[in-house]
ZAMIDO-431355 format. One record per residue (C-alpha): x, y, z; residue in one letter; residue number from 1. Coordinates in Angstrom, 3 decimals, padded with zeros to 6 digits. Each point is the difference from the previous one (the first is absolute). Layout:
% residues N
<<X, Y, Z>, "a", NUM> ...
END
This chain:
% residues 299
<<008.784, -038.546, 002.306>, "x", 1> <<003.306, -000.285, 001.749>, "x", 2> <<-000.527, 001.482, 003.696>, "x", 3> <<-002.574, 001.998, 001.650>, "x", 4> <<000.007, 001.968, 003.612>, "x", 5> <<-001.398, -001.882, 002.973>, "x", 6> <<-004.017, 000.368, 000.511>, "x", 7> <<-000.858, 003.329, 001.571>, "x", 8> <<-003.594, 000.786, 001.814>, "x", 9> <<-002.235, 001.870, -002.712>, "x", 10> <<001.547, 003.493, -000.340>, "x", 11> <<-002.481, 003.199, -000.002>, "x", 12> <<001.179, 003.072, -001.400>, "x", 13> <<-002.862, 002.389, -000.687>, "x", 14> <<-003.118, -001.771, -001.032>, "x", 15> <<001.264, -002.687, -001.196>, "x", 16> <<001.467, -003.173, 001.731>, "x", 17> <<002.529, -001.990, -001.831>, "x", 18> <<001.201, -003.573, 000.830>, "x", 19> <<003.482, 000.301, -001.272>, "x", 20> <<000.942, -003.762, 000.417>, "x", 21> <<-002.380, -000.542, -003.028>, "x", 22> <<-001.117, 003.347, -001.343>, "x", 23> <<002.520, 002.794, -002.466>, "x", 24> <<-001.358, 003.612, 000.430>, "x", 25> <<000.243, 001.834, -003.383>, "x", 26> <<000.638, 003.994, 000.930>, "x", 27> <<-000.283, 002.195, -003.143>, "x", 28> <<001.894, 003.198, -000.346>, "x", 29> <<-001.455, 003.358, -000.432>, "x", 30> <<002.617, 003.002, -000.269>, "x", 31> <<-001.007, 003.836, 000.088>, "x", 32> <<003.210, 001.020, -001.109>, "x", 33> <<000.619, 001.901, -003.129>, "x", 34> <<003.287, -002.274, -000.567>, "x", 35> <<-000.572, -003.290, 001.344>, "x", 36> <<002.057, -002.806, -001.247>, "x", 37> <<-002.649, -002.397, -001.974>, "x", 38> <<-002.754, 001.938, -001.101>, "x", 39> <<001.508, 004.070, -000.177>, "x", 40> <<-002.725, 001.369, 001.335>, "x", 41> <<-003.563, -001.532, -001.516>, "x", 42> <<-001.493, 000.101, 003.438>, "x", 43> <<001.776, 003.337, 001.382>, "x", 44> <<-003.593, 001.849, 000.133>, "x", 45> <<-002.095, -000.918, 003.073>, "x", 46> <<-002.732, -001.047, -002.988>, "x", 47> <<001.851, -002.451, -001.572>, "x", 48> <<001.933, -001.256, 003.271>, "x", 49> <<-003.645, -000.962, 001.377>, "x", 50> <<-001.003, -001.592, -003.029>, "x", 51> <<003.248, -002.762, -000.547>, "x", 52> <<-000.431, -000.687, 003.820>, "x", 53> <<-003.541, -001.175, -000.693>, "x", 54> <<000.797, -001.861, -003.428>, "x", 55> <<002.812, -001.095, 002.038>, "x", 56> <<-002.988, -001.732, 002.661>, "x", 57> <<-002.166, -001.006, -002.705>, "x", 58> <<002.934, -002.219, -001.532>, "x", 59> <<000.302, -002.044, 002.912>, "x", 60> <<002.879, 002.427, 002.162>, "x", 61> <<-000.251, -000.335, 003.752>, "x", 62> <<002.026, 002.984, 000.781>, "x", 63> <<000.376, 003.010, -001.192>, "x", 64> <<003.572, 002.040, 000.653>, "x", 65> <<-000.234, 003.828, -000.540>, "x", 66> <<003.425, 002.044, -001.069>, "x", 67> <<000.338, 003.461, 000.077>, "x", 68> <<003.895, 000.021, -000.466>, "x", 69> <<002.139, -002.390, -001.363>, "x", 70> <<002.782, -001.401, 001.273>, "x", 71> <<002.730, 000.449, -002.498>, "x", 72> <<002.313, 003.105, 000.407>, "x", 73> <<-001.124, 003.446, -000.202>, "x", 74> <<-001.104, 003.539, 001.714>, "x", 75> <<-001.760, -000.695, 003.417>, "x", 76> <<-004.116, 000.047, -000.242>, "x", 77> <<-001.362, 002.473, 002.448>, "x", 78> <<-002.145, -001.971, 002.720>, "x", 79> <<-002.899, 001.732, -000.908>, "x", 80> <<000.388, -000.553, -003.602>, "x", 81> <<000.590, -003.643, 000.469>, "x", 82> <<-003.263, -000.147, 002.469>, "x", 83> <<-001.742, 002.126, -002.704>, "x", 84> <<000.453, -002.924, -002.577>, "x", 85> <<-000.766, -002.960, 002.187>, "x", 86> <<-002.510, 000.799, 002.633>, "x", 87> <<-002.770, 000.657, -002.437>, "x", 88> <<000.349, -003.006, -001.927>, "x", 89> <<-000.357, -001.896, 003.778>, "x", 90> <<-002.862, 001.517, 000.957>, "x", 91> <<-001.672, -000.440, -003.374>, "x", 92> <<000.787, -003.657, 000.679>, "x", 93> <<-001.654, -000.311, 003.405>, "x", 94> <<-002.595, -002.770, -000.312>, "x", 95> <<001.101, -001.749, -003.495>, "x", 96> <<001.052, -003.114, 002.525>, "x", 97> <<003.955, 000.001, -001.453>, "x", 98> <<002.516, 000.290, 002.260>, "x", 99> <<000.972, 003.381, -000.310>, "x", 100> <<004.341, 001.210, 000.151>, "x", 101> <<002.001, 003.041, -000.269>, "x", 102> <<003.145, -000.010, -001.263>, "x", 103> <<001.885, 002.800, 002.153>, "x", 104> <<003.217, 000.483, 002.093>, "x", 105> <<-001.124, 003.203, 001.637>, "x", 106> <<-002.108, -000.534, 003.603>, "x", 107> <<-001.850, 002.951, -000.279>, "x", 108> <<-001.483, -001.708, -003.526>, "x", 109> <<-000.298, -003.358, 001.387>, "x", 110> <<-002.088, 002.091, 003.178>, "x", 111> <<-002.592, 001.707, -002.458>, "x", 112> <<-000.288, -003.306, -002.095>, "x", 113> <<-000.785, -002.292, 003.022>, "x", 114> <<-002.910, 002.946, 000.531>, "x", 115> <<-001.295, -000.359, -003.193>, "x", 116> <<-000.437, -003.503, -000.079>, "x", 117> <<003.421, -001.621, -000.713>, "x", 118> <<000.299, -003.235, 001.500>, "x", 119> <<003.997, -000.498, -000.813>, "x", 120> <<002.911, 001.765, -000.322>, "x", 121> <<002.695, -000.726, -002.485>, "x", 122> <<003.163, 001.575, 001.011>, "x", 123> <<002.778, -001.404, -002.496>, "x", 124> <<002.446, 001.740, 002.159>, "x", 125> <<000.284, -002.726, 002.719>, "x", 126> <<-001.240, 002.380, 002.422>, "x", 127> <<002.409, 002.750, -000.572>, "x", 128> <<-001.642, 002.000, 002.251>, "x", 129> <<-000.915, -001.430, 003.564>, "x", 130> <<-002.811, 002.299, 000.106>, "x", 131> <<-001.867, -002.091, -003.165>, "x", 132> <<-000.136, -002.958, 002.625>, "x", 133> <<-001.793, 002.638, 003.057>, "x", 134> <<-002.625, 000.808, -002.486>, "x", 135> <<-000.953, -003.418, -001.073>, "x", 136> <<-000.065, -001.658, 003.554>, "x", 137> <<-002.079, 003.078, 000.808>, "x", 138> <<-002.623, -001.316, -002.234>, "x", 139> <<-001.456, -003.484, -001.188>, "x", 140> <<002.094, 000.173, -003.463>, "x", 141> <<002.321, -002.382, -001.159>, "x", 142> <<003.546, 001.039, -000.471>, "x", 143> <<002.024, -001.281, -003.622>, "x", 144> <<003.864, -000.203, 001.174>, "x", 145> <<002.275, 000.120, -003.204>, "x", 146> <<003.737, -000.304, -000.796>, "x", 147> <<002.100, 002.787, -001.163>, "x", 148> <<002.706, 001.772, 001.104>, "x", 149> <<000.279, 003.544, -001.600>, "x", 150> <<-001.801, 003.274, 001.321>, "x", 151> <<-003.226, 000.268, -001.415>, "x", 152> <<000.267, 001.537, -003.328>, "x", 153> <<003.553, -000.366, -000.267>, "x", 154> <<002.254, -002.077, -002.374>, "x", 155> <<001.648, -003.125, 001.221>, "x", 156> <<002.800, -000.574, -003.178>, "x", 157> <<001.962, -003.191, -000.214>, "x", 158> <<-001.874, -002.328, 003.138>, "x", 159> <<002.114, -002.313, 001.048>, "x", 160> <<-000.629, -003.000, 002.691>, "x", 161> <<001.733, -002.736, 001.154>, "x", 162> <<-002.936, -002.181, 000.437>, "x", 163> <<-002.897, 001.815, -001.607>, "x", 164> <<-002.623, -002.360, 001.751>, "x", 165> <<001.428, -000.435, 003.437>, "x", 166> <<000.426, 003.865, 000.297>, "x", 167> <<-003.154, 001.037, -001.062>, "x", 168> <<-001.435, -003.133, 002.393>, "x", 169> <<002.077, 001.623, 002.643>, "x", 170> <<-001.379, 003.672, -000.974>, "x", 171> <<-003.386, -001.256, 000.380>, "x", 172> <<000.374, -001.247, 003.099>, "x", 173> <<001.837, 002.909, 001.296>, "x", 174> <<-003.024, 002.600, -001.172>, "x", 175> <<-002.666, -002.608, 000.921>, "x", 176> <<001.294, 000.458, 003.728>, "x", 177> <<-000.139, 003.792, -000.199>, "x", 178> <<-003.540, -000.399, -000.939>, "x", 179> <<-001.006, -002.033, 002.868>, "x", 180> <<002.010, 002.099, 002.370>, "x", 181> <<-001.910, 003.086, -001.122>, "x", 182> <<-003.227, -002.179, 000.764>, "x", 183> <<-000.758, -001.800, -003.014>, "x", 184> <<-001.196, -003.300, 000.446>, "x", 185> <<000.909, -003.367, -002.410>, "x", 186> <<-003.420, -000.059, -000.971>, "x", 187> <<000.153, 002.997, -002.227>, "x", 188> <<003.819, -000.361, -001.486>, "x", 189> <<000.377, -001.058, -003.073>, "x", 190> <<003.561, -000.383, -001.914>, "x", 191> <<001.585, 001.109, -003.475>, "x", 192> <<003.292, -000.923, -001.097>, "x", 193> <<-000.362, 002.853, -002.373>, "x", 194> <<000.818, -001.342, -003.266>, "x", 195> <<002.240, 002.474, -002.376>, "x", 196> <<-000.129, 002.776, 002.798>, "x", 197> <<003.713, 000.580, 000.790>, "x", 198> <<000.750, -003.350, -002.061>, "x", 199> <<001.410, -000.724, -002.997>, "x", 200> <<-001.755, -002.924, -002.937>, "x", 201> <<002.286, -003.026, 002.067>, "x", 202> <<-000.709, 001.181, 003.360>, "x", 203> <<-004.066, 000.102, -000.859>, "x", 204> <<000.472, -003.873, -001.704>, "x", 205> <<002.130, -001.325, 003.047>, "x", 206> <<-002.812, 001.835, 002.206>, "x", 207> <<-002.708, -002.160, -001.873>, "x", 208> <<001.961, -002.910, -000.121>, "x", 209> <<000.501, -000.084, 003.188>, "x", 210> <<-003.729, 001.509, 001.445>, "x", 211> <<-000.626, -002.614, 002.067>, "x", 212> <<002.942, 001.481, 002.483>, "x", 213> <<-002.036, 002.783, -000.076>, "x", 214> <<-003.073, -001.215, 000.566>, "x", 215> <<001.459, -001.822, 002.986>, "x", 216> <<000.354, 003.249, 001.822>, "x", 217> <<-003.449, -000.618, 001.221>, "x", 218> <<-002.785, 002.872, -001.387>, "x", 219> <<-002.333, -000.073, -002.992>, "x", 220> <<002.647, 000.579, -003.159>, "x", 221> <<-000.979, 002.519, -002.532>, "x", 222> <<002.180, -000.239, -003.088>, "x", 223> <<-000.120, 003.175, -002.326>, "x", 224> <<001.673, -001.539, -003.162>, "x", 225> <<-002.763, 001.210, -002.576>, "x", 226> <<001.748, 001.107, -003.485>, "x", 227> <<002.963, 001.196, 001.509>, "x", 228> <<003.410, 000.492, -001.039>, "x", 229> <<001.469, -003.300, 001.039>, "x", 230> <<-002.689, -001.857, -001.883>, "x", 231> <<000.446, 002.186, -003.733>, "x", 232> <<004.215, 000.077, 001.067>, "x", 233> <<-000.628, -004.192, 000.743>, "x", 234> <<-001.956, -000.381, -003.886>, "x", 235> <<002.207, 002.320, -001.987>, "x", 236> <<-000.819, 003.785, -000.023>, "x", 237> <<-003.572, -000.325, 000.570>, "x", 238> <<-002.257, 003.118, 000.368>, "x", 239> <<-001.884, 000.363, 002.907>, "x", 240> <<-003.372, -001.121, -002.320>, "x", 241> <<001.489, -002.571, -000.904>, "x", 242> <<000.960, -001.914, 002.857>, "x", 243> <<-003.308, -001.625, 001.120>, "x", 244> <<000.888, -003.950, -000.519>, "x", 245> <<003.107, 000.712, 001.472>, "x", 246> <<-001.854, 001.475, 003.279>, "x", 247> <<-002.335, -002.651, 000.045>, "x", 248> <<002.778, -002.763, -000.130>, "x", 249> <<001.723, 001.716, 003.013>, "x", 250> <<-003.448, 000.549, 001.684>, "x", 251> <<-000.446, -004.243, -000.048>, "x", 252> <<003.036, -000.389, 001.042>, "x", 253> <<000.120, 002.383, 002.600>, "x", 254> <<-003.569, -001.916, 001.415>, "x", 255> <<001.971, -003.087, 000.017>, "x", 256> <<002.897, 001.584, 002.161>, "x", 257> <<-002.548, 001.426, 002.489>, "x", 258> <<-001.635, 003.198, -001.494>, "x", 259> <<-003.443, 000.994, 001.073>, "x", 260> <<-000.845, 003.197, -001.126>, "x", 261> <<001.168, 001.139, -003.314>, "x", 262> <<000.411, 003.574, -001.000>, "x", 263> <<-001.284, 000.461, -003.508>, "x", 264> <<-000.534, 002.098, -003.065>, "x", 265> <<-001.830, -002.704, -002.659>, "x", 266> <<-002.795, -000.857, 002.274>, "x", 267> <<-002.206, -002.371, -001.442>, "x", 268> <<002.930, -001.924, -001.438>, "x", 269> <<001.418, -000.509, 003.314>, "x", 270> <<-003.478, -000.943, 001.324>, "x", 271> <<000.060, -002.798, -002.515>, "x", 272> <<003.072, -001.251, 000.706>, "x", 273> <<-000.082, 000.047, 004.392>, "x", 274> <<-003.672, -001.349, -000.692>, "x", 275> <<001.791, -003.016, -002.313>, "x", 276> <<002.930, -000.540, 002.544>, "x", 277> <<-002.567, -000.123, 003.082>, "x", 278> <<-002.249, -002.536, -002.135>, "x", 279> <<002.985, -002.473, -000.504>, "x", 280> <<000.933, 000.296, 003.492>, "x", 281> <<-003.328, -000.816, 001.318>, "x", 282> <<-000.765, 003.163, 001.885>, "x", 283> <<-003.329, 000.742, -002.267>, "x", 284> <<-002.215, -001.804, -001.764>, "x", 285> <<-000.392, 000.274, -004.177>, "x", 286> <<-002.326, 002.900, -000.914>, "x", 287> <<-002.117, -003.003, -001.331>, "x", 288> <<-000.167, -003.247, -001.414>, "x", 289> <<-000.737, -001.048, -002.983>, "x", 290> <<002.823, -001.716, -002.772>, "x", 291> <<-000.819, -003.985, 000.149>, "x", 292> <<-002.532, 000.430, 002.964>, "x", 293> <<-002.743, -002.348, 000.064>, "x", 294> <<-003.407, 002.174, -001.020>, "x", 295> <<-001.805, 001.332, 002.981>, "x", 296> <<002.102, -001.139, 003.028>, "x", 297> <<003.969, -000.361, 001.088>, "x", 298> <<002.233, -002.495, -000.749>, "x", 299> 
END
């Protein structure tokens, strides 16, 4: 692998600890929305929300990140429709020992999550509103600070940057110090450079070229790359089903860069491949032993 981040202490978030010098968190994505981007809304009803989340666990996910509005462009989502979608599927979710993260810009949401269960917030607003940072440091959660520079729900046409890496660094940094000032401490930020949000296809490839920069900013980085446009734009007019190797290639490389939690839609394919890269690092041991091993006992 060509870089990492600098060791860290063990990292808990929720129930789960995570030593992120030599351990890749695999969140899996579960949208209530009628229109969401990958899967157009299999897992809108409450029913089949629960259900993914836990196939999700059973095929190795850590986390779990709950959507009840998408992010691209569109009519606003009522608070309480948004905390309709998600809250349920949280507290359904209490006790399955994932890490459990809802995917909202609204504080009043993030509030009734957290009091559900929720152990993160996702906000891939970068903190748009201050009040988002009040309600996590009011609580143990963990708060997800993103990159993007429209108003939520609102079209951002033609992005342009002079440095696309050194600005969203610089972003980062900015919104990571309106976080602490509103009392959330560095042991519960974590960092997205946002990948395709507010980006064009060459800004999201310099971004991941160049992730170590990012991951130098200092928090856990969560890269949310999985099938998106950048990837099926990067392989020639992919559709969004058909861009799994191409997320998995990024996903490596991304681990190599400094990544530690990937967001994900092909779960148990990511598994494989984090568990693969971890296993040629040296952070885990082989599942088992057996191809030219003497019988009964180690080399």
């Amino acid at each position: 692998m060509s870089s990492a981040p600098p060791p860290r202490a063990p990292r808990r978030i929720g129930p789960r600890t995570f030593d992120f010098s030599r351990q890749v968190a695999v969140m899996a994505i579960v949208n209530r929305t009628p229109d969401s981007f990958y899967d157009r809304g299999e897992t809108f009803a409450l029913d089949a929300a629960v259900e993914a989340a836990h196939a999700a666990i059973e095929a190795g996910a850590d986390w779990i990140d709950i959507g009840g509005a998408k992010f691209a462009p569109g009519p606003p989502i009522p608070v309480d429709v948004e905390a309709d979608r998600v809250v349920p599927v949280v507290a359904a979710l209490a006790g399955s020992g994932a890490v459990v993260s809802v995917d909202t810009f609204h504080p009043e949401v993030a509030r009734m999550a957290i009091r559900a269960g929720a152990h993160v917030i996702n906000d891939t607003t970068g903190i748009h509103d201050p009040a988002m940072a009040d309600v996590v440091a009011a609580s143990d959660a963990t708060l997800v600070v993103t990159h993007s520079l429209a108003e939520p729900r609102t079209a951002f046409p033609n992005p342009a940057y002079g440095d696309v890496v050194a600005e969203v660094a610089g972003f980062l940094r900015e919104r990571l110090d309106v976080a602490r000032a509103h009392g959330v401490p560095d042991e519960r930020l974590v960092i997205d450079p946002g990948h395709d949000l507010n980006k064009n296809t060459r800004h999201s490839l310099e971004l991941t070229r160049r992730l170590d920069e990012i991951a130098a900013v200092g928090p856990p980085l969560l890269v949310a790359l999985s099938n998106k446009d950048f990837i099926g734009e990067s392989l020639g007019r992919r559709d969004r089903r058909d861009r799994v190797a191409g997320s998995l290639a990024a996903a490596v490389y991304c681990i190599g860069k400094g990544a530690r939690i990937l967001r994900v839609h092909n779960v148990r394919e990511t598994v494989d491949a984090v568990r693969m890269v971890e296993a040629i690092e040296g952070w885990r041991e082989p599942e088992f032993l057996e191809h030219n091993m003497p019988p009964g006992g180690d080399a």
